[in-house]
Each structure stands twice: as structure tokens, then as C-alpha cells.
C-alpha positions in Angstrom: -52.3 -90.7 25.0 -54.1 -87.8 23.7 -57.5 -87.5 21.2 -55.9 -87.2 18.0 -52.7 -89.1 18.6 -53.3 -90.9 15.1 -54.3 -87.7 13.2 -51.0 -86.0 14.5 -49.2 -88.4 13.4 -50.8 -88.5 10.0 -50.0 -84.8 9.6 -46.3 -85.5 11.1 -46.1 -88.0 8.0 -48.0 -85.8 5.7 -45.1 -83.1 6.4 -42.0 -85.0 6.0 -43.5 -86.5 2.6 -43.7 -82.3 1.6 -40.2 -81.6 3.2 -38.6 -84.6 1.0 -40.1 -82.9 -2.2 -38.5 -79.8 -1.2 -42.2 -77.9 -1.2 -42.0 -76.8 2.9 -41.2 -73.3 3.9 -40.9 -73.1 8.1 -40.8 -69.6 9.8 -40.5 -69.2 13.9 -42.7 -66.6 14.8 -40.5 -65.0 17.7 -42.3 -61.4 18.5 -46.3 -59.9 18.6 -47.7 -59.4 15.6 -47.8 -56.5 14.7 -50.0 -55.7 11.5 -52.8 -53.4 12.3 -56.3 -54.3 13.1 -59.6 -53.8 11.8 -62.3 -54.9 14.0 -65.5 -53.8 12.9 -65.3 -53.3 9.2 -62.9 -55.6 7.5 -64.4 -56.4 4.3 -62.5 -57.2 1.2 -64.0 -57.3 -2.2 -63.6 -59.3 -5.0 -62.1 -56.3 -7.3 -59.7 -55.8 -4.3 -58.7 -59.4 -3.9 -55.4 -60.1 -4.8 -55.4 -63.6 -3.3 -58.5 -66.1 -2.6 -58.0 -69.2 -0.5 -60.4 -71.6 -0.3 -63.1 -70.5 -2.6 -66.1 -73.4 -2.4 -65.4 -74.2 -6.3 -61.8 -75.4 -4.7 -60.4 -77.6 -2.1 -60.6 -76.7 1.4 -59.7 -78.1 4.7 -59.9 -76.2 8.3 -59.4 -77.7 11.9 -57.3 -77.4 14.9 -56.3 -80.3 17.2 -54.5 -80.1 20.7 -51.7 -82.6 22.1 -51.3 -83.7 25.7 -47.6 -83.2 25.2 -46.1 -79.8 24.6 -43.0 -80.9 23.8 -44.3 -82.8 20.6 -44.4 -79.1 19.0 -42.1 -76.7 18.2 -43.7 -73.8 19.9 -44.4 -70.8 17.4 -43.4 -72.9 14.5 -45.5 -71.6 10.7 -44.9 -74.3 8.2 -46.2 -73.5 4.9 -47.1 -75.9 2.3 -46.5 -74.6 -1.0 -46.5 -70.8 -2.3 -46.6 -68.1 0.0 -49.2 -65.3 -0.3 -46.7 -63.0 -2.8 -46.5 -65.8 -5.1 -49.7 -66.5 -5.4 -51.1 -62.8 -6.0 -53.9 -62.3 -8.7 -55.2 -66.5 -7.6 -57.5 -68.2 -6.1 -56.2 -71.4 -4.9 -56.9 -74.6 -2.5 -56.3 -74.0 1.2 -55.5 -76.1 3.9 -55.2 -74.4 7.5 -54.6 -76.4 10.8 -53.8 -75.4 14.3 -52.0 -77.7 16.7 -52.2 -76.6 20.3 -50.5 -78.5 23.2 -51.5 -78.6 26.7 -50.2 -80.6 29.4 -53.6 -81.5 31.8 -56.5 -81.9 29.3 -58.9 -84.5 30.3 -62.7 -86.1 30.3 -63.3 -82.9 32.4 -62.3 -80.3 31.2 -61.5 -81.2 27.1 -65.1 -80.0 25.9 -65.2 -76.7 27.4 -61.6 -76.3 26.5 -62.2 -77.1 22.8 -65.1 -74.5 22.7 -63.1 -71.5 24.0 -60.3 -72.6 21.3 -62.8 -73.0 18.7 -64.1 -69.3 19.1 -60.6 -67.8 18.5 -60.7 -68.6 15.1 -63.3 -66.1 14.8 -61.3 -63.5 16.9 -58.6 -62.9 13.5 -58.9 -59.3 12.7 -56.1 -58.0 10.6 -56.6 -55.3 8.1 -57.1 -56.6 4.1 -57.9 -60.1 5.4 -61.6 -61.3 5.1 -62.5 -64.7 6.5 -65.6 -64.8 4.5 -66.8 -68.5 5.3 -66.0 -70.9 8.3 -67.9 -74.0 7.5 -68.8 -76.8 10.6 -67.6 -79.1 7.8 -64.0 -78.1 8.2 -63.6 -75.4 5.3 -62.6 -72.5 5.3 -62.4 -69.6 2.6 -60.6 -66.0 2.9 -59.6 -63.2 1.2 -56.7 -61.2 1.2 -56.8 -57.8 -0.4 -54.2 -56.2 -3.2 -52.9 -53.6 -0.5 -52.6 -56.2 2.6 -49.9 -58.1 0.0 -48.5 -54.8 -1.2 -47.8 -54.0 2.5 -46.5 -57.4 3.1 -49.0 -59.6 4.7 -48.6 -63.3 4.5 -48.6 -66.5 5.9 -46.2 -65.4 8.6 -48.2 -62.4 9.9 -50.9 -64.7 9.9 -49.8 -67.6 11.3 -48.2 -65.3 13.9 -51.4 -63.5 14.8 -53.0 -66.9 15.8 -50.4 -68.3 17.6 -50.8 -65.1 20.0 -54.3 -65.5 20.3 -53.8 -69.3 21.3 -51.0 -68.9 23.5 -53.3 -66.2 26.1 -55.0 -69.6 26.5 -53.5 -70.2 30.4 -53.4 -74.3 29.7 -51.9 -73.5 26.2 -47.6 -74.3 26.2 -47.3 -74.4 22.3 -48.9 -73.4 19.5 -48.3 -74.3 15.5 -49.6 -73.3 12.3 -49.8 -75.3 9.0 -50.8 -73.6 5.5 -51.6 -75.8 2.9 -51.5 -73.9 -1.2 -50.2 -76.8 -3.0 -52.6 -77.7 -4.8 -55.9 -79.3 -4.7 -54.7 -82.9 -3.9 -52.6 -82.2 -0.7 -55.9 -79.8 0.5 -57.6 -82.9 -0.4 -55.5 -85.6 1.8 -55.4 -82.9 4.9 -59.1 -82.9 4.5 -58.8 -86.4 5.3 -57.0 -86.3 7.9 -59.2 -83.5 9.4 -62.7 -85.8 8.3 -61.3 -87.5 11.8 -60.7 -85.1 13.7 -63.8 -83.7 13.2 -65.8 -87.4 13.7 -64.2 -86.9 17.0 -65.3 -83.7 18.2 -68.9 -84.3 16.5 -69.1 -87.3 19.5 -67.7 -84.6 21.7 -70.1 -82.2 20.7 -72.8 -84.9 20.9 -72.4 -86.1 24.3 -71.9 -82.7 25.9 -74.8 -81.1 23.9 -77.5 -83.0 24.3 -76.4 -85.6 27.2 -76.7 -88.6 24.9 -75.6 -91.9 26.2 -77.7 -94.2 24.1 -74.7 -96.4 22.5 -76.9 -98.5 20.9 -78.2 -95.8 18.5 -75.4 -93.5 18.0 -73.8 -92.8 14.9 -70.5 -92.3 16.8 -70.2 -95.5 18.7 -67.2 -96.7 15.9 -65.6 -93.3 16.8 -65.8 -93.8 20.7 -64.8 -97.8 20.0 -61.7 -96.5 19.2 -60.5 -93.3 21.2 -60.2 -94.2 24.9 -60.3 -90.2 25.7 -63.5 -90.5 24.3 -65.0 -93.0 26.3 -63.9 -91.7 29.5 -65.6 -88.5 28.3 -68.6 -90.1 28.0 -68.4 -91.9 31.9 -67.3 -88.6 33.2 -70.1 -86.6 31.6 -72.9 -89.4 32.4 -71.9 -89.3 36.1 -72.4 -85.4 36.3 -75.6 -86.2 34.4 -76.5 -89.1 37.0 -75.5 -86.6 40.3 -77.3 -83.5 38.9 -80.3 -85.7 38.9 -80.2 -87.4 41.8 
């Protein structure tokens, strides 16, 4: 059993419902990326925009979650939802982005840390005539691409393919995927759902190993850890180290 078991399989069902309607386009990304970089100055204005995802006037929905089991994913798999980046030039359109990382030893230990050095890559995206202009703690996300990145051929695959690399240097990373989401503001909407839980469980997370809080009784997340074992053992795990660095 793993911390999101139920959201994964929420976006497992979420997917098949898409496939059925014929609206799913997969790609395996099977080499490096290789779409040049621009690390210190990768700005993209609105007159060069050919594509906006995510804007805040629209629906958005960011978050990655991590599996126990490996073989659940099909390593390197890119599913997009919906048009790819060439079809949607001269928009701005709902977005929907989620990672899926599996690992085979994550535990009460170790899962925090873990989740923090995952979290940062999202940051660490620097391909040349994409902006990631907001990351919100409230699982959005909005991004720019510019009119030359799409005349050049950037999309959802070169992107998608440039994460996966950055998760899979990760040593306890086996397999990586990639969901895009441009179908419209109602499937953004119901993967925002799905990712409202994911993040109620790495706010407990975040809670517990921030600020060392134990208090049950007065926790906001005490519905949250009721119901995710993982999450409770967290908790003992971390309140013993408190206990023994006090002692």
C-alpha cells in the first residue's frame, strides 16, 4: 500500500473514461531530450505566446504523486489529454499536469525528504520558449510557450520527456509518467479534484515534519491521517525522532 493508492486509481479511471472517448494521445519517451536550454533568461511574452496553459482566468491543476510499485507504470510513458501544443497555437486553454513517480522502498522515514527533493525538480524545467510563469502551493500551474518554440517543434513530448529525465536521476526513482490535461475546463476541473487529495495529504506531511506537530486533537488533518495508514506511521516515526532528540 502506498499514499495515494486511491488518487492513482482515480486517475487510472479518469484515463480509461478519455481513452473510450477516443480523446488520449500516448507517446514513449525512449531517448534524452534534446531541445536546447535556457537557464538564466527564459522569458516569454505575451506578444510572443503562441500557446497559454493555465492562465488563472482558466482551470488549472498541478501535482505529482509517487507509487510503491514500479511496475504499476509504464516507465517513460506521455499521455496527453486532449490537443497537443500545435493544435492549440494562438490559445490559451485549461491545463492539467501530473507526474507519477514509482519507487520501490519509500517509507515513514524517508517519504518527506524524498517528496521535497521531487518537488524542487519541477522548478529545474529549462527549455528555450517555455515560461513557467506561476507554480501555485494550491496545485496550479500556468506556462507559456512561445511562437518560435512551436514553430521549432516543441510539445507535449519534448516536455513530458525533459521531466521524465529529471525524475529518473532520482537514485530510488524506477519509473516515471507524464499526464497533460487540454481538454477543456471540466476534465482540468475533475483532475483538480483528484489532486485536492493528494495535496490534503502532503499538507499533513508537510505539517508534521515542519513544525513537529502531534496534537491530534487540534489538527485540521486528523480526517486525512484517519484514513491513510502511511500517514500515521509517519507521524509515530517522526514523534519518536522528536522524543529521542530530546531526551
Amino acid at each position: 500500500m502506498g499514499l495515494f493508492d486511491k488518487q492513482y486509481q482515480e486517475i487510472e479511471a479518469f484515463l480509461s473514461g478519455k481513452q473510450n472517448e477516443g480523446n488520449v494521445t500516448e507517446f514513449l519517451h525512449s531517448h534524452e531530450t534534446r531541445w536546447p536550454s535556457e537557464k538564466n533568461r527564459n522569458l516569454v511574452l505575451g506578444p510572443d505566446t503562441a500557446v497559454e496553459l493555465g492562465n488563472p482566468k482558466d482551470a488549472s491543476a498541478s501535482f505529482l504523486l509517487w507509487v510503491n510499485d514500479p511496475s504499476l507504470l509504464k516507465n517513460r510513458r506521455i499521455t496527453v489529454v486532449g490537443p497537443d501544443l500545435s493544435q492549440l497555437n494562438g490559445q490559451r486553454v485549461s491545463f492539467g499536469r501530473v507526474v507519477i513517480a514509482g519507487g520501490t522502498d519509500f517509507n515513514a522515514e524517508n517519504s518527506y525528504d524524498r517528496y521535497r527533493e521531487m518537488e524542487l525538480l519541477r522548478y529545474d524545467i529549462h527549455l528555450k520558449g517555455y515560461m513557467m510563469r506561476a507554480v501555485s502551493q494550491y496545485g496550479r500551474e500556468w506556462s507559456r510557450v512561445s511562437r518560435e518554440a512551436l514553430e521549432k517543434g516543441f510539445s507535449f513530448e519534448v516536455l513530458g520527456g525533459a521531466i521524465i529525465d529529471q525524475y529518473l536521476k532520482l537514485s530510488y526513482i524506477r519509473a516515471v509518467e507524464v499526464i497533460f490535461v487540454t481538454a477543456g475546463r471540466d476534465d482540468v476541473k475533475t483532475l483538480g479534484q483528484i489532486g485536492e487529495g493528494v495535496l490534503s495529504i502532503i499538507s499533513a506531511m508537510n505539517k508534521m515534519a515542519d513544525e513537529m506537530s502531534f496534537d491530534c486533537d487540534t489538527c485540521e488533518y486528523t480526517v486525512v491521517c484517519g484514513n491513510v495508514a502511511e500517514l500515521r506511521a509517519m507521524h509515530d516515526a517522526l514523534q519518536r525522532k522528536a522524543a529521542a532528540s530530546n531526551a
